[in-house]
N, CA, C and O atoms as a Tinker XYZ file with bonds, in Angstrom:
   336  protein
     1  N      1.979000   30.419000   -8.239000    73     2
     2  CA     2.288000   29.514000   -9.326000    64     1     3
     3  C      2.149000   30.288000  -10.637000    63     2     4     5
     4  O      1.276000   31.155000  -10.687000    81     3
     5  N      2.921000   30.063000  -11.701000    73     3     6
     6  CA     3.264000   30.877000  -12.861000    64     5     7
     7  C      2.203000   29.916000  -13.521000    63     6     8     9
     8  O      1.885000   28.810000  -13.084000    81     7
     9  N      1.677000   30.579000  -14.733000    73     7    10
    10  CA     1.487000   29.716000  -15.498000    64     9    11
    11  C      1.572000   28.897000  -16.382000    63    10    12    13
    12  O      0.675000   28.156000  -16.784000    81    11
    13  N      2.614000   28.967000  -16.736000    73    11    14
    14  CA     3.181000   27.651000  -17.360000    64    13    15
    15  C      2.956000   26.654000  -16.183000    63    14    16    17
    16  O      2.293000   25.644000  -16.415000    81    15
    17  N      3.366000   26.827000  -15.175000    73    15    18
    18  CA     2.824000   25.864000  -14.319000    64    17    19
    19  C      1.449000   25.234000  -13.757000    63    18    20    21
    20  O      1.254000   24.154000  -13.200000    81    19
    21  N      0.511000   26.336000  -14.113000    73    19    22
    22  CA    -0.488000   25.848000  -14.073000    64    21    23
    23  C     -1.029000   25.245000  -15.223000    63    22    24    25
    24  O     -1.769000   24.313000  -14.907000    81    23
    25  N     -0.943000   25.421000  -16.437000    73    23    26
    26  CA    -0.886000   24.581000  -17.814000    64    25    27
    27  C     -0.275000   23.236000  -17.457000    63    26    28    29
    28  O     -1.127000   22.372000  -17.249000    81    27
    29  N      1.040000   22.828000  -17.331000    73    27    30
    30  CA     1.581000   21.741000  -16.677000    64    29    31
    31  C      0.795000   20.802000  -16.035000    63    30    32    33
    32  O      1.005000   19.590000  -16.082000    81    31
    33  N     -0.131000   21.356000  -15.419000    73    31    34
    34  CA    -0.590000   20.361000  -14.322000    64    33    35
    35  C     -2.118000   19.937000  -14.378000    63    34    36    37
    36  O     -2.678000   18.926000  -13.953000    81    35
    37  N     -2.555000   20.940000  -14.978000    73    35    38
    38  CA    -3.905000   20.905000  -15.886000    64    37    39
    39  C     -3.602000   19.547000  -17.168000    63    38    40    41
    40  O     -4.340000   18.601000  -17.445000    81    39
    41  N     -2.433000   19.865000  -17.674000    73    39    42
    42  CA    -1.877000   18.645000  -18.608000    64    41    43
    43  C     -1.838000   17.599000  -18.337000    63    42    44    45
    44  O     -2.231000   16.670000  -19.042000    81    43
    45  N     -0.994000   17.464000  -16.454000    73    43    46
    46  CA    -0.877000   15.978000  -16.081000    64    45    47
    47  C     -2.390000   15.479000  -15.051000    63    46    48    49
    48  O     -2.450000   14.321000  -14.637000    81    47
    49  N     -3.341000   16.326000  -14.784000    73    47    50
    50  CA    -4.352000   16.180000  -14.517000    64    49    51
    51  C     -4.809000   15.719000  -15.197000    63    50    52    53
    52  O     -5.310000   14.703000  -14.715000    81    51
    53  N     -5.115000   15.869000  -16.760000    73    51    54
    54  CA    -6.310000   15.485000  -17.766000    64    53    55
    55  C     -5.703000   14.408000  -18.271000    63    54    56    57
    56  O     -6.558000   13.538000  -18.438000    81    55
    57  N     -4.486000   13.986000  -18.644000    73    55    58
    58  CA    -3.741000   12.663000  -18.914000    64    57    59
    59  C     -3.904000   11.966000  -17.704000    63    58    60    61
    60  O     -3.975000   10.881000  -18.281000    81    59
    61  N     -4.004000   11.712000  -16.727000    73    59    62
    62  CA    -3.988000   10.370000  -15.505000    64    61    63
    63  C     -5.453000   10.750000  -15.800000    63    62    64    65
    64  O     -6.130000    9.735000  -15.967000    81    63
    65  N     -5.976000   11.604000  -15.886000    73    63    66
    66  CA    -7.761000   10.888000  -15.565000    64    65    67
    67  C     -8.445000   10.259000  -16.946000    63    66    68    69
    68  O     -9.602000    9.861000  -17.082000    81    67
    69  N     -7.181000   10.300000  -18.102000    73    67    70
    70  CA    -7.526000    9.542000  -19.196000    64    69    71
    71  C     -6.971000    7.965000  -19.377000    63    70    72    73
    72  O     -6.918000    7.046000  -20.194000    81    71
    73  N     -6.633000    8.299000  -18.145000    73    71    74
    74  CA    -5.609000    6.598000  -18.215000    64    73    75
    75  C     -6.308000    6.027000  -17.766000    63    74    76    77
    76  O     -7.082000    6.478000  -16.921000    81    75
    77  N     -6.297000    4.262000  -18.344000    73    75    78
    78  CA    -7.426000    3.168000  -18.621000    64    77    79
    79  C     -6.938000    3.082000  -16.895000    63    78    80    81
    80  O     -5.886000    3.481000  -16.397000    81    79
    81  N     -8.254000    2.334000  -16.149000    73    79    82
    82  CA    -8.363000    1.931000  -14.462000    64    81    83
    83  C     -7.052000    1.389000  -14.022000    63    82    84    85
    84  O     -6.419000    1.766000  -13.036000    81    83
    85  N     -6.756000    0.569000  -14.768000    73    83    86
    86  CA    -5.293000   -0.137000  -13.960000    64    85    87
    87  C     -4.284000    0.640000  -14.052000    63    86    88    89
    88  O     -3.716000    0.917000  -12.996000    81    87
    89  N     -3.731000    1.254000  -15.404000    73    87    90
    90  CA    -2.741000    2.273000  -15.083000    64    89    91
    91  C     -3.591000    2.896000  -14.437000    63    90    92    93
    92  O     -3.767000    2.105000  -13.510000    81    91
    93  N     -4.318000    3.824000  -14.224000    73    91    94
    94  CA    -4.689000    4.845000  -13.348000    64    93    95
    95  C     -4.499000    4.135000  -11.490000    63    94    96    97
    96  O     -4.487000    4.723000  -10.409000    81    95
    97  N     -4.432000    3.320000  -11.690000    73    95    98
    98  CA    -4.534000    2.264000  -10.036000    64    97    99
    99  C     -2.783000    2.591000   -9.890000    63    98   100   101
   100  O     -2.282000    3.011000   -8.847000    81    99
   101  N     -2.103000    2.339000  -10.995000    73    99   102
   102  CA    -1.157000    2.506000  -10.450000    64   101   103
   103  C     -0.387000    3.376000  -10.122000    63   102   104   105
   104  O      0.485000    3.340000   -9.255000    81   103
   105  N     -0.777000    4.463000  -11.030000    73   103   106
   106  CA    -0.570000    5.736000  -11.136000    64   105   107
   107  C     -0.401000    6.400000   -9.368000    63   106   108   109
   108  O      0.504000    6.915000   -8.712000    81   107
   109  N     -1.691000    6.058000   -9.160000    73   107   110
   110  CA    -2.561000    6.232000   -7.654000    64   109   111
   111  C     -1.460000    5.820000   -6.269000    63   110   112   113
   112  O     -1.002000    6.378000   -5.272000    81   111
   113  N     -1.404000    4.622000   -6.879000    73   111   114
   114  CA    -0.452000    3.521000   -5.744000    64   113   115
   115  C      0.858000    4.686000   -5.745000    63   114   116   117
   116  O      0.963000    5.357000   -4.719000    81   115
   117  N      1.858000    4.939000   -6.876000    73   115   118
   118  CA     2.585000    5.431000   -6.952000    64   117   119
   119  C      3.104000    6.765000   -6.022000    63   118   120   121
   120  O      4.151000    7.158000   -5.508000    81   119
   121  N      1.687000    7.200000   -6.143000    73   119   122
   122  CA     1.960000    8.780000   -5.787000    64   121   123
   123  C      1.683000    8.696000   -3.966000    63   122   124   125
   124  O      2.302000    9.350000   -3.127000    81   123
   125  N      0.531000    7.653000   -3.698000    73   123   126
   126  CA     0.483000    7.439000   -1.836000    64   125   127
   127  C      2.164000    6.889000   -1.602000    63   126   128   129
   128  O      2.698000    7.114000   -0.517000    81   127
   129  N      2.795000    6.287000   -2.515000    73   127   130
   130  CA     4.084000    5.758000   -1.875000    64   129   131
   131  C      5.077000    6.970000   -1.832000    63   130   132   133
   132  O      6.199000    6.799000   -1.354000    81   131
   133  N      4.698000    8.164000   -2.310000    73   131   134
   134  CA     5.638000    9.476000   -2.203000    64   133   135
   135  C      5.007000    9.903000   -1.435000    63   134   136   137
   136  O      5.719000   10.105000   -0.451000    81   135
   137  N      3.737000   10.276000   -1.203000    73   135   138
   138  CA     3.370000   11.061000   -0.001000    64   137   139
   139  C      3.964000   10.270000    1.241000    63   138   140   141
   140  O      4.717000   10.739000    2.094000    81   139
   141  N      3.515000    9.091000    1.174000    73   139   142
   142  CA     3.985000    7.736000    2.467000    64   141   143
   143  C      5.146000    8.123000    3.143000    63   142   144   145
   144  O      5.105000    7.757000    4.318000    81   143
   145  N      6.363000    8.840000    2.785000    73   143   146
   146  CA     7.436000    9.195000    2.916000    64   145   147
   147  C      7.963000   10.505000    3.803000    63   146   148   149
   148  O      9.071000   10.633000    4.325000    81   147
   149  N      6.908000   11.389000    3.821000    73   147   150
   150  CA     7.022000   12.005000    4.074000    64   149   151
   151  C      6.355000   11.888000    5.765000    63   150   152   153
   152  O      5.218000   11.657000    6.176000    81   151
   153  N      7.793000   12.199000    6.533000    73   151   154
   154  CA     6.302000   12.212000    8.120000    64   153   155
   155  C      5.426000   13.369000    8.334000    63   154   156   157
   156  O      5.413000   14.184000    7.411000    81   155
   157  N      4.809000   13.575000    9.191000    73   155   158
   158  CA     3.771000   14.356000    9.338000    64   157   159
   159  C      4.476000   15.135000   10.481000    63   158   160   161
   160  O      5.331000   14.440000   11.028000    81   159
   161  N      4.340000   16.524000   11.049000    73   159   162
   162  CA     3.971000   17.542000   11.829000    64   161   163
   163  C      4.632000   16.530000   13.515000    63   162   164   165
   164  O      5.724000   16.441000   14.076000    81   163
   165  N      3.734000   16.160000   13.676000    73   163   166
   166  CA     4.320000   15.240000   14.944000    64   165   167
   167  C      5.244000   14.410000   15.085000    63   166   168   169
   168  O      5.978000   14.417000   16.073000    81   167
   169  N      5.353000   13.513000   14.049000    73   167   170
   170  CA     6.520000   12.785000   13.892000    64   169   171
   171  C      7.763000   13.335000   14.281000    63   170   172   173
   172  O      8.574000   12.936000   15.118000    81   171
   173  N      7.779000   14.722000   13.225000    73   171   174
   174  CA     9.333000   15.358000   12.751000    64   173   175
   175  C      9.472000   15.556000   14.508000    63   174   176   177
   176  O     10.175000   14.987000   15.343000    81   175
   177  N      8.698000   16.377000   14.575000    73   175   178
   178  CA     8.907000   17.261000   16.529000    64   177   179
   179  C      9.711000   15.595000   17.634000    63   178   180   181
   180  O     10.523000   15.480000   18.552000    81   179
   181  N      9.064000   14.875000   17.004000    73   179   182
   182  CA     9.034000   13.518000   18.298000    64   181   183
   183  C     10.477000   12.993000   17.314000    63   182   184   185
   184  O     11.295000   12.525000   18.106000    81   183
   185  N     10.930000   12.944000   16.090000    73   183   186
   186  CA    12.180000   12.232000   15.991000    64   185   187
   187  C     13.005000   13.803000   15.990000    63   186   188   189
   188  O     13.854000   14.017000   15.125000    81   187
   189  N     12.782000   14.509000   16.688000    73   187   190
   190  CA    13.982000   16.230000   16.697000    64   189   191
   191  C     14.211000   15.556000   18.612000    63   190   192   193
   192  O     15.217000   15.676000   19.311000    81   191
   193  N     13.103000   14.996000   18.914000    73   191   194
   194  CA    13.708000   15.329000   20.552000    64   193   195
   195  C     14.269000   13.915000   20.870000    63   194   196   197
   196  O     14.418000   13.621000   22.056000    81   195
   197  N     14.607000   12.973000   19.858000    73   195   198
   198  CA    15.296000   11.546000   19.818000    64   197   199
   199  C     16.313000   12.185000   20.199000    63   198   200   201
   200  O     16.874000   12.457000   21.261000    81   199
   201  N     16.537000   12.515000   18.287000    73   199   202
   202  CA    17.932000   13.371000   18.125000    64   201   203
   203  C     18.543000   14.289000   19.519000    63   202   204   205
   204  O     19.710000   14.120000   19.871000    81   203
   205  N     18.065000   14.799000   19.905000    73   203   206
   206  CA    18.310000   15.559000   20.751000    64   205   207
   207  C     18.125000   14.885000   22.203000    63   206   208   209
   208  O     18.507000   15.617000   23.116000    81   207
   209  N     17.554000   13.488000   22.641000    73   207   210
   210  CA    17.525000   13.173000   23.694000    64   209   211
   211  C     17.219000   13.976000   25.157000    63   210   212   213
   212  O     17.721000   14.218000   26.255000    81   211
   213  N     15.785000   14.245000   24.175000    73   211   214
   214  CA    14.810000   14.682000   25.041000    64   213   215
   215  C     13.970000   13.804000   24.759000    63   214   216   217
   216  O     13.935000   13.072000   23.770000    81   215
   217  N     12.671000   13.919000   26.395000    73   215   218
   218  CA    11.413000   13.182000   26.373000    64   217   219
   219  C     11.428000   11.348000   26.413000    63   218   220   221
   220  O     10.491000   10.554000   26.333000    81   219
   221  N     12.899000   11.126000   26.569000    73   219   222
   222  CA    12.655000    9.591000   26.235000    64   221   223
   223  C     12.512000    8.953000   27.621000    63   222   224   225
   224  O     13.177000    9.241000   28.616000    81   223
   225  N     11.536000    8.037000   27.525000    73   223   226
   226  CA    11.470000    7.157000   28.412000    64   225   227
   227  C     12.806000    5.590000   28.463000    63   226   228   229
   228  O     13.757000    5.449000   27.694000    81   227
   229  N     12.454000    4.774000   29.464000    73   227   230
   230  CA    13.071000    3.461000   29.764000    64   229   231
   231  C     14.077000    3.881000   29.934000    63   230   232   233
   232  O     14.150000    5.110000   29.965000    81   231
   233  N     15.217000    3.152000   30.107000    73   231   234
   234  CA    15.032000    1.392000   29.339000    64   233   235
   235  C     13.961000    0.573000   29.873000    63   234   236   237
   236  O     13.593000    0.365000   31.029000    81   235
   237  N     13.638000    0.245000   28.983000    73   235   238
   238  CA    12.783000   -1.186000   29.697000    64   237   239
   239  C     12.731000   -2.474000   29.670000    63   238   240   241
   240  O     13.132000   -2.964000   28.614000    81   239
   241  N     12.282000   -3.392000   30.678000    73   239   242
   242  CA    12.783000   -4.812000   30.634000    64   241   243
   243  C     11.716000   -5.700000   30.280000    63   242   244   245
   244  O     11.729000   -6.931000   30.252000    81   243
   245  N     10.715000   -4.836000   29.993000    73   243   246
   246  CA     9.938000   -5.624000   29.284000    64   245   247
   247  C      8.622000   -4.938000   29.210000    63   246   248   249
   248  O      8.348000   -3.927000   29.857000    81   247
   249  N      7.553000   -5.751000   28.106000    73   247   250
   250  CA     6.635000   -4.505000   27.431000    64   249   251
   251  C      5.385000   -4.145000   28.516000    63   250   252   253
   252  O      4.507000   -3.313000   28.292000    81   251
   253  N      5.551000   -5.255000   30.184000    73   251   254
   254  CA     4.720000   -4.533000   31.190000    64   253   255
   255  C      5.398000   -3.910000   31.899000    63   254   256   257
   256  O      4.891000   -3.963000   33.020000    81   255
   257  N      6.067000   -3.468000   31.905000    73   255   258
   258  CA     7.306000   -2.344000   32.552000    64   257   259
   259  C      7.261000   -1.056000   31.864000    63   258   260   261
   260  O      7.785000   -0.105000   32.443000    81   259
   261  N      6.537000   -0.810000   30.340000    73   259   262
   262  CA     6.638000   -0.144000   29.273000    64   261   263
   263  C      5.214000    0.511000   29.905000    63   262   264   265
   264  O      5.095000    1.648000   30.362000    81   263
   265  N      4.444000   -0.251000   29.830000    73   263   266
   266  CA     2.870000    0.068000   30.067000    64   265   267
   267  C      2.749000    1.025000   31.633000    63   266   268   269
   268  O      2.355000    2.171000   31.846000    81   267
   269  N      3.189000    0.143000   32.378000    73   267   270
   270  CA     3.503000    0.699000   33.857000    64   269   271
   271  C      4.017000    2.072000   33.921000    63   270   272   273
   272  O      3.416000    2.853000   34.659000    81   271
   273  N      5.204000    2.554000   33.155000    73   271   274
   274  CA     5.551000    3.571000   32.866000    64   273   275
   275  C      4.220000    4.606000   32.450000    63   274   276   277
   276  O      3.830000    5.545000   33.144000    81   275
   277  N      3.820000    4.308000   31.544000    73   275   278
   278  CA     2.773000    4.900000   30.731000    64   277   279
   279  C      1.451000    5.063000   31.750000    63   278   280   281
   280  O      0.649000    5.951000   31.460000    81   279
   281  N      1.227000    4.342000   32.784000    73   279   282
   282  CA     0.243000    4.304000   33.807000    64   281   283
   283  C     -0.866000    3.767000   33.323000    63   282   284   285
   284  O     -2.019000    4.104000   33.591000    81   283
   285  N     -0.369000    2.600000   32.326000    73   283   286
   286  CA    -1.273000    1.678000   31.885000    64   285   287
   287  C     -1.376000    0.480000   32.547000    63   286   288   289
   288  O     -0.314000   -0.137000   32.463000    81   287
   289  N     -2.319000   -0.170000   33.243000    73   287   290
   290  CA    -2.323000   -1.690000   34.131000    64   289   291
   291  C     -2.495000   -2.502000   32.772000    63   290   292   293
   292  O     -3.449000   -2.365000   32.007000    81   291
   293  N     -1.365000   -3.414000   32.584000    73   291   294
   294  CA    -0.889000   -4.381000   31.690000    64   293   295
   295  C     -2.800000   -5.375000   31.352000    63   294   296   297
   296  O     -3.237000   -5.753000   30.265000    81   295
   297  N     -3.303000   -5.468000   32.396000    73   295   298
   298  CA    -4.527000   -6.767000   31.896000    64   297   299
   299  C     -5.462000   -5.268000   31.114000    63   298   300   301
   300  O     -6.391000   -5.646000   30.401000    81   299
   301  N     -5.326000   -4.032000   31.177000    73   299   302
   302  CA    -6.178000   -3.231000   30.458000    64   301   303
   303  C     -5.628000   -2.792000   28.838000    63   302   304   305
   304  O     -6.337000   -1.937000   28.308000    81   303
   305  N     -4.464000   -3.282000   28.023000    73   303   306
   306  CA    -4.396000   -3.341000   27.314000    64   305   307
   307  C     -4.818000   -4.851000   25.995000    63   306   308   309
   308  O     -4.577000   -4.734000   24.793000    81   307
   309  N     -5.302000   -5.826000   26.475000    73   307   310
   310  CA    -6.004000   -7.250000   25.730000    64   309   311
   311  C     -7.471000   -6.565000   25.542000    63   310   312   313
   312  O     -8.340000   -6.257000   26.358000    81   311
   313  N     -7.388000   -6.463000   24.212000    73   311   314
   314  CA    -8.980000   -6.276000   24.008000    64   313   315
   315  C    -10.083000   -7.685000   24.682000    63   314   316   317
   316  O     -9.925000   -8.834000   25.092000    81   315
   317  N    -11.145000   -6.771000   24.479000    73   315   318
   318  CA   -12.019000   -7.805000   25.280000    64   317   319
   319  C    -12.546000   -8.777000   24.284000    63   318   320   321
   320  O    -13.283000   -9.717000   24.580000    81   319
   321  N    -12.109000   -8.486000   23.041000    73   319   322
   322  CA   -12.766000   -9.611000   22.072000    64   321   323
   323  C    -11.479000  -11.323000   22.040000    63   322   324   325
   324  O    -11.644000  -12.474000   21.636000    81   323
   325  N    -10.127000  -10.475000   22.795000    73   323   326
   326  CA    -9.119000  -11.604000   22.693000    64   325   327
   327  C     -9.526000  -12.697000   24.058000    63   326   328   329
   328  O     -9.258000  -13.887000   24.222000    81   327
   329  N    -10.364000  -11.608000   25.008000    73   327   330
   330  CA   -10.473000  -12.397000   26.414000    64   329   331
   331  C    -11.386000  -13.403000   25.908000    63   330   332   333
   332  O    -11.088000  -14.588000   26.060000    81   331
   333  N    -12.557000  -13.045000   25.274000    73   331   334
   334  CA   -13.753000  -14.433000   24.801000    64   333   335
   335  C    -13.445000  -15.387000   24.370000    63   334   336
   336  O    -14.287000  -16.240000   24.090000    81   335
């Protein structure tokens, strides 16, 4: 990083941490909704082998057919706080 760029950011650093709580809240909100956007590491790999139609499971006819696949027994996915 050049420095002018690091001046830059030192600039927009010390301005948002001078901004009164609510702009600063929103400021905040703003910037998780740009990161939010971006997928992560696993994602990209798992929507490359969509695209590419690899790794996919089903069709399925329904979401204990889904589980079954997965070698999940359908009554072991209800938490035990829904059974009480």
């Amino acid at each position: 990083m050049i420095s002018a760029q690091v001046a830059d950011r030192e600039m927009l650093c010390r301005r948002i941490l001078e901004l009164p709580d609510e702009d600063f809240a929103q400021v905040s909100r703003y910037v998780e909704d740009l990161e939010g956007h971006y997928p992560n590491a696993e994602t990209v790999k798992v929507l490359e082998d969509i695209k590419a139609r690899r790794n996919l499971l089903g069709p399925y006819h329904s979401v204990e057919e889904m589980f079954q696949d997965f070698g999940i027994h359908a009554d072991a996915r209800i938490d035990d706080s829904v059974q009480k």
